[in-house]
C-alpha positions in Angstrom: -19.2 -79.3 19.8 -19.3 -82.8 18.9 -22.0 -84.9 21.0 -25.7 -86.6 20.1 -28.6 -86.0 22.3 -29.6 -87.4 25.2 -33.0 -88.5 26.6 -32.8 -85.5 28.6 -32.1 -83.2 25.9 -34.3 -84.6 23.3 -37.4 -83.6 25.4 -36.8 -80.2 25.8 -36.4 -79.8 21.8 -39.7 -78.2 20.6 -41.6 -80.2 17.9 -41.0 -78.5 14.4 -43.6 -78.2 11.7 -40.9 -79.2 9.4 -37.6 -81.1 10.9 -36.0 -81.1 7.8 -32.3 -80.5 8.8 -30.4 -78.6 5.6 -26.4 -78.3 5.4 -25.1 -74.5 5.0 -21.9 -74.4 3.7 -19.5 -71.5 3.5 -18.2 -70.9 -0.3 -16.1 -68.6 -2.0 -16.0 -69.0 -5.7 -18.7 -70.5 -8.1 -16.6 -73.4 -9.0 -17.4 -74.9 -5.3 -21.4 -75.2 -6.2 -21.7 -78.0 -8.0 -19.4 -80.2 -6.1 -21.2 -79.2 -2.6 -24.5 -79.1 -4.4 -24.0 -82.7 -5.5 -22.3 -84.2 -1.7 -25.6 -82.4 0.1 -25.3 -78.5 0.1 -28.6 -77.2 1.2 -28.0 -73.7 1.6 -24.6 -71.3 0.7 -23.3 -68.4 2.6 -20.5 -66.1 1.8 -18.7 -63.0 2.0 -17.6 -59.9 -0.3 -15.4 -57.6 -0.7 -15.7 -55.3 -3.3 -13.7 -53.3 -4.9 -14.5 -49.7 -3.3 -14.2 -51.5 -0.1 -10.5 -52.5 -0.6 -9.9 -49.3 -2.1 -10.8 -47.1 0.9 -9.6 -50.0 3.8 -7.6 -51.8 1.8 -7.7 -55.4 4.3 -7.0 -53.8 7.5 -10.4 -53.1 8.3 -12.8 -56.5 7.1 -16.7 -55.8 5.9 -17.7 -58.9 7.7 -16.0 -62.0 9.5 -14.6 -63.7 6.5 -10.6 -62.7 5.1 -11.4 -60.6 2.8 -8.5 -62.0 0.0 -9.3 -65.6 1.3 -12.7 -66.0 2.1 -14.8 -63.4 0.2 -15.3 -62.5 -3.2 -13.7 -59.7 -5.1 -16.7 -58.5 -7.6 -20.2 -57.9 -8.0 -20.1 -60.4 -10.5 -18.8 -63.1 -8.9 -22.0 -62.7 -6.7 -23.9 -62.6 -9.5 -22.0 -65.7 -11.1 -22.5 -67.5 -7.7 -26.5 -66.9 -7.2 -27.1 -67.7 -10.8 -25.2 -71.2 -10.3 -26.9 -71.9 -6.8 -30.0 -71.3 -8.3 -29.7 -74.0 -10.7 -29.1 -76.5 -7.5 -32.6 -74.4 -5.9 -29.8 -73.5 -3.3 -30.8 -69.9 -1.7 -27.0 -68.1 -1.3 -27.0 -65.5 2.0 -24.4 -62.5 2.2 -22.5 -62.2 5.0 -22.3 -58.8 6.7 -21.7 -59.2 10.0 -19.0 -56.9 11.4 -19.2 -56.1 15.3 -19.7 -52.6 14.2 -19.7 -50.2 10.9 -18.8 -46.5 11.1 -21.1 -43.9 9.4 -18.8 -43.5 6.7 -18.5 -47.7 6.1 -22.4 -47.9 6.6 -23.0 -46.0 3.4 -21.1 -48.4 1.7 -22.3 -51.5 3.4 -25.4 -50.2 2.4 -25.4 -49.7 -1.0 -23.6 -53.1 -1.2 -26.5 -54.5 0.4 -28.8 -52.9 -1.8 -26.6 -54.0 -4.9 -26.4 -57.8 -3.4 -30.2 -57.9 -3.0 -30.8 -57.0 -6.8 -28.7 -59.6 -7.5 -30.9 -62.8 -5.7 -28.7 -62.8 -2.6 -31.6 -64.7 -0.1 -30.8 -63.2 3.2 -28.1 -60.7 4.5 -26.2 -62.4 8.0 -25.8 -59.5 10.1 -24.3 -59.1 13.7 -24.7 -55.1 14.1 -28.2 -54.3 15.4 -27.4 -50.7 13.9 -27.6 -52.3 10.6 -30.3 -53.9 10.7 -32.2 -50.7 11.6 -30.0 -49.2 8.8 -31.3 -51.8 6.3 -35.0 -51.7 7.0 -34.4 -47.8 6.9 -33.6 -48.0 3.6 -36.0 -50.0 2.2 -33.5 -53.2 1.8 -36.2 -56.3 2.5 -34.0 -59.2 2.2 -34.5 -61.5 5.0 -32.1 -60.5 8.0 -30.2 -63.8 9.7 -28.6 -62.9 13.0 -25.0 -64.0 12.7 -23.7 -66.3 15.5 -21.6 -63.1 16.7 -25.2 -61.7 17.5 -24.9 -63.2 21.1 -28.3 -64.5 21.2 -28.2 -66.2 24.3 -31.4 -66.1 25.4 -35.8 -66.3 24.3 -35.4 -62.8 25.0 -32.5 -61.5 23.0 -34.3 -63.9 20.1 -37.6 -61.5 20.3 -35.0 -58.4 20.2 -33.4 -59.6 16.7 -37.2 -60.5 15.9 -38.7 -57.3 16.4 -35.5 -55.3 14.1 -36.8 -57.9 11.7 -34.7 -60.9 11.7 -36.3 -64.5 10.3 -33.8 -66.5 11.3 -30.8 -67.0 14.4 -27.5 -68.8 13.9 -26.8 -69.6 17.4 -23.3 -68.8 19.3 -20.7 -71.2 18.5 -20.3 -72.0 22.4 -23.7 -72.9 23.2 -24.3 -76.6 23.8 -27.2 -79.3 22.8 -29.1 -78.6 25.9 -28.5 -74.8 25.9 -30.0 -74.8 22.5 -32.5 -76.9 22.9 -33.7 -74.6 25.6 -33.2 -71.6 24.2 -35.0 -73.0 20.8 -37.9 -74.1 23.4 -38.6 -71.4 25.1 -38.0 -68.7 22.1 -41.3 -70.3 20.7 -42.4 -71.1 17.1 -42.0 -67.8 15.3 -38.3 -68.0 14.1 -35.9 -70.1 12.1 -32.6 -71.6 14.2 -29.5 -72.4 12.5 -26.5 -74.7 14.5 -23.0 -75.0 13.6 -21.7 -78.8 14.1 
């Protein structure tokens, strides 16, 4: 929502340690770093697809919330291409994999592709499904855990749910407005990172 903060609002907003405000940008191909790197990119997100993936659900059934032929990228690789060329900027790249819901038979794969991302410097894994997250502490996968916006954390409490499955950071629901967030930031306490879209 577009808007600025009013007195009102403002005082709710709990002082930060650091209020350093960084710009996450979606991307899809290592040929977009350098330009977003250089017009303010603080932080890169971004969806894949592999190959196994298309082969069993071809793009009837998406691995996260991103088109998988538009939005995602095709390859281990290209991952690999991406992280290395972020890196270079000092900009941290997190994995989406934030599906509603995975079947036992997809969760294997998400899994692995997890695992495989991880090895590859992906920063933190964006995840909607509390299953997974169980799923990826289970298996040993210690990547920082971001709670995708379709997490519906709409409240302090739902925050301390994600917390406890081991999430460091919430990207709040696209519908919540300034003073919702600010009270929900608030009142969630100091312990956990918040991210906005604007």
């Amino acid at each position: 929502r577009a808007g600025h903060l009013s007195a009102a609002t403002s005082d709710l907003i709990a002082p930060v340690s650091d209020p350093t405000m960084k710009i996450a940008c979606p991307i899809s191909s290592a040929d977009e770093v350098e330009m977003l790197a250089e017009n303010g990119a603080g932080e890169f997100y971004c969806g894949l697809t592999p190959p196994e993936w298309l082969e069993r659900y071809n793009v009837a059934i998406w691995l996260n919330r991103r088109s998988p032929k538009g939005a995602n990228l095709l390859s281990y690789d290209a991952l690999g291409t991406l992280v290395d060329s972020a890196q270079r900027y000092s900009i941290p790249v997190s994995l989406t994999l934030n599906a509603h819901h995975y079947t036992e038979d997809q969760l294997t794969l998400v899994l692995e592709l997890a695992r495989r991302a991880s090895g590859l410097g992906v920063a933190a894994l964006i995840v909607a499904d509390p299953a997974l997250m169980l799923a990826l502490r289970e298996a040993g996968i210690e990547t920082p855990l971001h709670v995708s916006s379709l997490g519906a954390c709409f409240s302090a409490e739902a925050a301390g749910f994600y917390q406890e499955l081991g999430a460091s950071r919430v990207i709040l629901p696209r519908d919540l407005g300034l003073t919702e967030m600010a009270r929900l930031v608030a009142s969630a306490g100091p312990d956990i990172e918040w991210e906005a879209f604007v």
